[in-house]
N, C-alpha and C positions, 0 to 999 in steps of 0.2 A: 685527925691524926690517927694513923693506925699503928699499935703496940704490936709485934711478934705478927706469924703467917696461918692464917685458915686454916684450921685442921683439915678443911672437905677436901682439902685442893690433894690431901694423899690419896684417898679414898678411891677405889674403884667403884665404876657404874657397874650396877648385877643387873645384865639381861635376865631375863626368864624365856618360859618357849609358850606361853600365850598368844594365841594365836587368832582369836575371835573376839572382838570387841563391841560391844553394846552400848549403844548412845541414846540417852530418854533424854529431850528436851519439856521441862517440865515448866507448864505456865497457871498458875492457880495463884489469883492474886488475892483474896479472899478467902472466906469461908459462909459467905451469904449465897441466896438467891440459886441461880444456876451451878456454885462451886460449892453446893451445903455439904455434899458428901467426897467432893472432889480426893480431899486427902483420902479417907478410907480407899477410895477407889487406886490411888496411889498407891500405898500401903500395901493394898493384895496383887496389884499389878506386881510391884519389886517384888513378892512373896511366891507368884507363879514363876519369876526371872530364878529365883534363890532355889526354888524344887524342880528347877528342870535342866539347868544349863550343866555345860560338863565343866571340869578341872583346868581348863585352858582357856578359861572365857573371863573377862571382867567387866564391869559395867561404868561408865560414866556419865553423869548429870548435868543437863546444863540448866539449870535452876534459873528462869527469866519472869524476873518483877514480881518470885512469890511471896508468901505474905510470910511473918514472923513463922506460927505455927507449920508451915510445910518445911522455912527452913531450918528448923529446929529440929523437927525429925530426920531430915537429908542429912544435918550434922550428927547427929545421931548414927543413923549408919554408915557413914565415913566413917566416923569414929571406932567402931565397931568393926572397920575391915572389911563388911560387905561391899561395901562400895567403893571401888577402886581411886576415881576421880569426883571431883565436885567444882563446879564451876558455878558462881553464883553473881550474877547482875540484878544490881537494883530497878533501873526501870525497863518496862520490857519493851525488849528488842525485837521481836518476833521470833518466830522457829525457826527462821534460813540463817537468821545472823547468829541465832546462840548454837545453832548446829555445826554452823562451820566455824566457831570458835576451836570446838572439838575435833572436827573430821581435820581437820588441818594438821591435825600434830596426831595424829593414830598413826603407829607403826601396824597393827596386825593387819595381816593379809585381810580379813571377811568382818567387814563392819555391816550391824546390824542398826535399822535406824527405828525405834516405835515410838509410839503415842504412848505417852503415860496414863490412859487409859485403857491399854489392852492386855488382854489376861490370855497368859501363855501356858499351854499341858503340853503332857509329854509325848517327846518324839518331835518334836518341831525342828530343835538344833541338827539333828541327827538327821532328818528330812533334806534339810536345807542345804547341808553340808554335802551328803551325797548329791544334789544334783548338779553342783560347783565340781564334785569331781568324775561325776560322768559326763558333762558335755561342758568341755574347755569353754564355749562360745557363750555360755552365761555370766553373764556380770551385774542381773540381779533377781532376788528369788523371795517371792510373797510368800510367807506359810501358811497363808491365805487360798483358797480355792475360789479364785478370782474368776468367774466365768465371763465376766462381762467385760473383759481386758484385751479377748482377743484380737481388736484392731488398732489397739490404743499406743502408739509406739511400737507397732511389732513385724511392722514391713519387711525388715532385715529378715523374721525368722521364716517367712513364707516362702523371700527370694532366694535364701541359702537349704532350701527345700525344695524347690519346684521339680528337681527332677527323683524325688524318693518317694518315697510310701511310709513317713517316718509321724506324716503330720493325719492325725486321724479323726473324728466326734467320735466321745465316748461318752456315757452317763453319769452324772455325777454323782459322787458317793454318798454326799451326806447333804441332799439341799434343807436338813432341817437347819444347819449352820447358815445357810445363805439367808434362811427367811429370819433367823435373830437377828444375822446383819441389819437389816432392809429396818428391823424392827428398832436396832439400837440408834440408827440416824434419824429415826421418825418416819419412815418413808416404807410403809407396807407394801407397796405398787413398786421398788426398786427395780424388784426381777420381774418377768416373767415366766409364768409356768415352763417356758420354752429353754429358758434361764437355770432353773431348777432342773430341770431333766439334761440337760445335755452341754456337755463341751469340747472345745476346740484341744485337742492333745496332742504332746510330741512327746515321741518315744524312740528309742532305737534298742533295738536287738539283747534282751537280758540286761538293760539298764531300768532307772527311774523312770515313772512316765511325770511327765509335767502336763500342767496347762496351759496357755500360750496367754503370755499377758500376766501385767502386776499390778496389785495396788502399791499406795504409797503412807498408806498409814502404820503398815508394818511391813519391814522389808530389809533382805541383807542383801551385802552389796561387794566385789573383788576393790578392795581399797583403791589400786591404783585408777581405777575409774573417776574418780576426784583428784586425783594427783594431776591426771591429763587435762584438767577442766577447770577454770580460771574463773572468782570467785573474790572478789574485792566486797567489803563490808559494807550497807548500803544504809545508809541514814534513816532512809525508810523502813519500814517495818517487813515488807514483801509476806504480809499475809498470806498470798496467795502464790509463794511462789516455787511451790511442789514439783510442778510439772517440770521449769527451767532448770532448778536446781538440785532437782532429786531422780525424776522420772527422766530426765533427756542425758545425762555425763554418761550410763552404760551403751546408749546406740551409739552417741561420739563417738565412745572407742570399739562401735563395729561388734558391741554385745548384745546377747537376747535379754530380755527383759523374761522371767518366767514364775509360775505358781504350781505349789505344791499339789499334788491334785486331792489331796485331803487336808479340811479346813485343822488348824492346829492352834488356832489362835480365833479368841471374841473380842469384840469392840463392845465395852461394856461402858463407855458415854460416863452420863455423870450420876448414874444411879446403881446400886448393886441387887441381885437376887440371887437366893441363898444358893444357884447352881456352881457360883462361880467360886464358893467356898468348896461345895462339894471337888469340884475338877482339881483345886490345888493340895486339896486332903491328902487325894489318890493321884499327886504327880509323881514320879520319877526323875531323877536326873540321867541325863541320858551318856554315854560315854565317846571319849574324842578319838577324831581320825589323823589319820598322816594325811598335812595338806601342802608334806613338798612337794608334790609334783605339782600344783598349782604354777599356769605358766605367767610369767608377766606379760603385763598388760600392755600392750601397741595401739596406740592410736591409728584407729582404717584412715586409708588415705580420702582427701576430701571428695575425689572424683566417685571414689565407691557408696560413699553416706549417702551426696545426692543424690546416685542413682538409684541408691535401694529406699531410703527414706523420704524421699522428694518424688524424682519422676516415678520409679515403681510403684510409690505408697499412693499418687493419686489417681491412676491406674488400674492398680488392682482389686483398692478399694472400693472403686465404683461400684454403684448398683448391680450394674450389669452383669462385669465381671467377676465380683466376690458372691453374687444368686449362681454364677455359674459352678463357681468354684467349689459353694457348701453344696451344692445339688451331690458334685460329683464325690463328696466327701460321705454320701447317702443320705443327707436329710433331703425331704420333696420340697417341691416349690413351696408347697402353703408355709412348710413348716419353716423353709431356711424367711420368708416373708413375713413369721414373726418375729423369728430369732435376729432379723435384721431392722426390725420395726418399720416396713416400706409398704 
C-alpha cells in the first residue's frame, strides 16, 4: 500500500557540463601473494587521477570480485565525493562485462578506460584532449607513446593518408618510458632498440603530432564509438577480450586509433618504487577545453571498413610492401628489417 506521492517525482534532474569521464575497472580479489601491494598501488593510481584531471572530469569504478578491504576504501571515496560512481559486483565478472556495465550508461562525450594500475602525471588530459580536437578522425587516443602499435588496427590511418606528407618517423622522446614499460610487464626484450629510437608519426600543419597506434591499457575514447557497437553481457568472463571490445568499436566507426607522442602515463603492475610518489607529488591538474565542436559519431559505411581494414590492411601490411613503404619514410632496409622483425 502506498500513503501520499514521492516527493522525487517534483524534483528536477540537474545536468552539469562534465564532459570527460573516467572508468577504472578494478579487480583485486585479495590482499595475498601477487595482490600484496595491489591496494596501495590502487590508492596512488586514484591519487595521480585526483592531481591531474581538470574541473569537468569524473571518475567511475567498477569494482569486480574485490575483497572487503579494497571495498571499503572505494566506499570511502564515494563517500567522500571524489569518486563520482561506484559500481560493485560480488563475483568477478571480468573487465569487458564490469566495463560495460559502465560505458553503457556514460553520457560524456570522451570516455577514458585505464587499468587500476597505472599512474597518471601531468599534462596527459590536456594531451589527449587536444588531439580529439585537432584531427575529427580520432576516436581513440593512448597517453601512452605506444611505438609498437603502429600496424596494429591502423590500416584506415595509412589509407586516408596515402596521398599527403602528414604521416612521417620521428625519434622518440623519452624511450626511458618504453624500457619501464617493457620492465613493468616483465619483459625486458619488449622493444627493441629500433623501438626506442624511432616512430611511426601523424602530424598536420601547426597541430598535435601523434603516434600512429594505441594500446589498451590506458586509453580515451569519443563515447559514441560504443554507442555504435553492440555488446550484450556474456557469461564468460572474456579475459581476453580487449582487442573485440575495446581496440576494434573506434575503426567500426571509420576512427584512427592514436598515441600521444610523449609517454604521460606508467604501468606500475603490482609493485611500487618510490618514483611514482615522487611524479604525483609534482603533479598538476591540468585545465578544460571547449569540446563542442566535437563532431558526432557515424558509423563508415561497410563497403569502406573492408576495404580499408580487410583488403587494404593485408596488403599493405605485407612484407614487401610496408619495407617499401618505411624505406620511403627514411629508415634503410637493415634498419626498417628490424623495426619490422623480418
Amino acid at each position: 500500500m502506498r500513503i501520499g506521492s514521492n516527493p522525487a517525482k517534483k524534483d528536477k534532474v540537474q545536468l552539469d557540463d562534465v564532459y570527460h569521464r573516467i572508468v577504472l575497472p578494478v579487480y583485486i580479489p585479495n590482499l595475498d601473494g601477487f595482490f600484496k601491494e595491489s591496494l596501495q598501488v590502487l590508492k596512488l593510481c586514484l591519487e595521480s587521477l585526483y592531481t591531474t584531471i581538470h574541473s569537468k572530469t569524473k571518475i567511475s569504478i567498477a569494482s569486480n570480485g574485490c575483497c572487503k578491504e579494497v571495498n571499503d576504501f572505494l566506499a570511502e571515496e564515494f563517500e567522500a565525493k571524489r569518486i563520482d560512481e561506484l559500481y560493485q559486483v560480488k563475483a568477478g565478472i571480468g573487465k569487458i562485462n564490469s566495463l560495460y556495465k559502465v560505458i553503457n550508461s556514460v553520457k560524456e562525450p570522451i570516455i577514458t578506460i585505464s587499468d587500476a594500475d597505472v599512474l597518471f602525471s601531468s599534462g596527459w588530459q590536456n594531451s589527449v584532449e587536444q588531439l580529439f580536437l585537432d584531427y575529427p578522425k580520432t576516436g581513440m587516443v593512448c597517453p601512452f607513446s605506444y611505438s609498437k602499435g603502429f600496424r596494429e588496427l591502423t590500416a584506415n590511418v595509412y589509407f586516408d593518408n596515402l596521398f599527403n606528407n602528414n604521416i612521417k618517423i620521428k625519434e622518440i622522446k623519452n624511450p626511458d618510458a618504453l624500457e619501464h614499460f617493457a620492465a613493468s610487464i616483465g619483459n625486458d626484450k619488449f622493444y627493441k632498440d629500433i623501438h626506442l629510437k624511432y616512430g611511426l608519426t601523424y602530424q598536420e600543419k601547426g597541430k598535435s603530432r601523434a603516434l600512429i597506434g594505441a594500446g589498451h591499457f590506458v586509453a580515451s575514447f569519443k563515447r559514441d564509438v560504443f554507442s555504435h557497437y553492440k555488446f550484450k553481457a556474456n557469461l564468460q568472463r572474456l579475459a581476453s577480450g580487449e582487442g573485440l571490445y575495446i581496440d576494434t568499436p573506434p575503426i567500426k566507426a571509420g576512427l584512427w586509433r592514436l598515441s600521444t607522442d610523449y609517454n604521460f602515463v606508467y604501468h606500475m603492475g603490482n609493485t611500487l618504487i618510490p618514483m611514482y610518489t615522487e611524479i604525483v607529488n609534482s603533479n598538476k591538474n591540468d585545465s578544460f577545453k571547449d569540446l563542442s565542436v566535437l563532431k558526432t559519431v557515424k558509423p563508415e559505411p561497410k563497403f569502406l571498413y573492408w576495404l580499408k581494414n580487410k583488403i587494404f590492411n593485408r596488403y599493405f601490411f605485407s612484407n614487401t610492401v610496408f619495407t617499401w613503404y618505411m624505406s620511403k619514410k627514411g629508415l634503410t632496409k637493415e634498419q626498417v628489417k628490424m623495426y619490422l622483425n623480418i
